[in-house]
N, C-alpha and C positions, 0 to 999 in steps of 0.2 A: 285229765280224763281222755281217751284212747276214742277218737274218732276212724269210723270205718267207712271206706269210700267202695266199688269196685270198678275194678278195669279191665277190659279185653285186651289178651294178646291179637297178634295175627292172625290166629289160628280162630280167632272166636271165643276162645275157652274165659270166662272170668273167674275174675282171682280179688277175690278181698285184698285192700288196702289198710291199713292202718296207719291214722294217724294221732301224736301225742299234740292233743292240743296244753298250750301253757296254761299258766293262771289268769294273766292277763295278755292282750298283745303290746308288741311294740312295734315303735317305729326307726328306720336309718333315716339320717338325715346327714347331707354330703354338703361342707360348707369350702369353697375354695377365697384361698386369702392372699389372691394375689393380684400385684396394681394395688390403688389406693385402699389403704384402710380405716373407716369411719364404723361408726352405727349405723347409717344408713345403708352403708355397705355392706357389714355385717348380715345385717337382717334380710337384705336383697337375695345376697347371696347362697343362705338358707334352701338347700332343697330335700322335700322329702322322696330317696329312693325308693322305698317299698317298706310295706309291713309282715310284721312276724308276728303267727297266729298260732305255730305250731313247734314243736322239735324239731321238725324234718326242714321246715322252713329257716332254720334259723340257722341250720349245719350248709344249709342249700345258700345261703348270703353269705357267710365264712367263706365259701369253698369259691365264690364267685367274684370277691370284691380284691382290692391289694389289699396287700394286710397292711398297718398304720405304719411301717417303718420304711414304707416304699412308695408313697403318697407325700408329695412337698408341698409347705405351705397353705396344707389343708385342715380341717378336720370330721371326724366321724363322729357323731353322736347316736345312742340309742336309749330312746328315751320313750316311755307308756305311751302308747296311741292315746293321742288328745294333748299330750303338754310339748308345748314347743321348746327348743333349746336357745329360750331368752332368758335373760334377767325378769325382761318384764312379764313372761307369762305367771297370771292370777295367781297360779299356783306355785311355780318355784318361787317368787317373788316374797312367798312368807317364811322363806329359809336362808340357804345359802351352801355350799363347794367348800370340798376336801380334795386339797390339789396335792400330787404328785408331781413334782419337777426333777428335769434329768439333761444332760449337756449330750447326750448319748443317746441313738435310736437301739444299743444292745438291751435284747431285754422287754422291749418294747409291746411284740407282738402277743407276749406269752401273759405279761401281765394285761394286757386289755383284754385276752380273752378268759383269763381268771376272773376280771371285774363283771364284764357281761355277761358269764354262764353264773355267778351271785345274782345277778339281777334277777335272770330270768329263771332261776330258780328260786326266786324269793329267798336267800338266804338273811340280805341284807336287811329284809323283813321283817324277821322276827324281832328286830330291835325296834320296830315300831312303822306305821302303814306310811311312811311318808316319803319314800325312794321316786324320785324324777327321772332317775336316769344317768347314763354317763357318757363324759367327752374324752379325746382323746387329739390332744393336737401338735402336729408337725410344723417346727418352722425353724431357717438356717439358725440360730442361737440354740435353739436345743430340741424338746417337746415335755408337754404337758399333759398329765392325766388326772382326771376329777371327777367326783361322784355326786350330784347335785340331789341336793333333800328339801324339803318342805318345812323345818320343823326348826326352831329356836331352844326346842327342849334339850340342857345339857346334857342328860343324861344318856339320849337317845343320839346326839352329834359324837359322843365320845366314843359310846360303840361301835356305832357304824364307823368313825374312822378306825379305831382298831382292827375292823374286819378290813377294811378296803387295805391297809398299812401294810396287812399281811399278803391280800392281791397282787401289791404291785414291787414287791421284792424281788423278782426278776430284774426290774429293772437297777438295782445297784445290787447284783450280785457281781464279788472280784474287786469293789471295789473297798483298797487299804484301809481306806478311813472309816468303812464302814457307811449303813446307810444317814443318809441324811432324814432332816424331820421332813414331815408334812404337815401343812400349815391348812385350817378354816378360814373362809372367806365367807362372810355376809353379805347377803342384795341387800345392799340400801343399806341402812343407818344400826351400827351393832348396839344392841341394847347397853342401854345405860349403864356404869358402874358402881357400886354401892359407893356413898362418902364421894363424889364427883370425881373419882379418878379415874383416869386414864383405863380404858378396857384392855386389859392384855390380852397378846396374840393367843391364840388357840394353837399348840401345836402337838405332836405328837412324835 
């Protein structure tokens, strides 16, 4: 919905403002990973830049920050106002990450900002209310990109990775062998498998 502010020029004259407020807000959160790296460190290092409440806000953090492929040994996350970019927050903690892996920063920037204007458009959504957010991280071996959800429901991890799968193809565009999979990662312990066997990998 279309929020209306207004503002004077110089001259005195005011002039309506419009702003598109989102569905929900989010947060950046700016993690640097360098020097030792622990969980304690991890979580330390954790900061929240600023929140995104509207469209204009959100094009105004794009236009402000480096883009991920120009950032070392860091990462960006943008995840709902309120859930933190841990394992252990209450809430991602009932789910688990659809990661994108690439030896290469080509590609990079384009698929992160495919995964985050899903977000923030709810696209990812309609497969079900339980989207957290997404990371995106740099380091000299390669970078990592991931979509973290709420939900253990298969039906709902399958979709959503197909949309995300489709996001981050920039990133192995060119290459001969074509893309590689993307693999599901569980927080904490992956539900049991029927008959005691071994859970197989989730991949796509």
């Amino acid at each position: 919905m279309a929020e209306v502010e207004s503002q004077s020029d110089s001259a005195g004259v005011t002039t309506p403002t419009e702003f598109n407020k989102l569905s929900t807000p989010w947060s950046l959160w700016v993690m640097s990973q360098y020097g030792k790296v622990s969980k304690d460190h991890w979580q330390a290092n954790q900061t929240k830049a600023m929140d995104v409440t509207t469209v204009e806000e959100f094009w105004r953090m794009i236009n402000n920050i480096h883009p991920p492929s120009k950032i070392a040994s860091a990462d960006y996350s943008l995840f709902r106002q309120g859930i933190t970019p841990a394992w252990e927050d209450r809430i991602c903690q009932r789910g688990g990450r659809w990661v994108a892996k690439s030896d290469k920063t080509k590609g990079l920037d384009e698929a992160w900002q495919n995964v985050i204007l899903h977000l923030i458009g709810e696209q990812f959504s309609t497969h079900g209310n339980c989207i957290c957010g997404s990371v995106v991280s740099t380091r000299r071996s390669g970078v990592k990109l991931a979509i973290w959800i709420s939900t253990r429901n298969m039906d709902e991890i399958m979709a959503i990775g197909k949309m995300f799968k489709e996001c981050v193809q920039p990133l192995y565009q060119g290459r001969i062998e074509g893309p590689p999979t993307i693999s599901f990662d569980y927080f904490g312990e992956a539900p049991a498998a029927p008959d005691s066997l071994e859970p197989k990998p989730i991949e796509l």
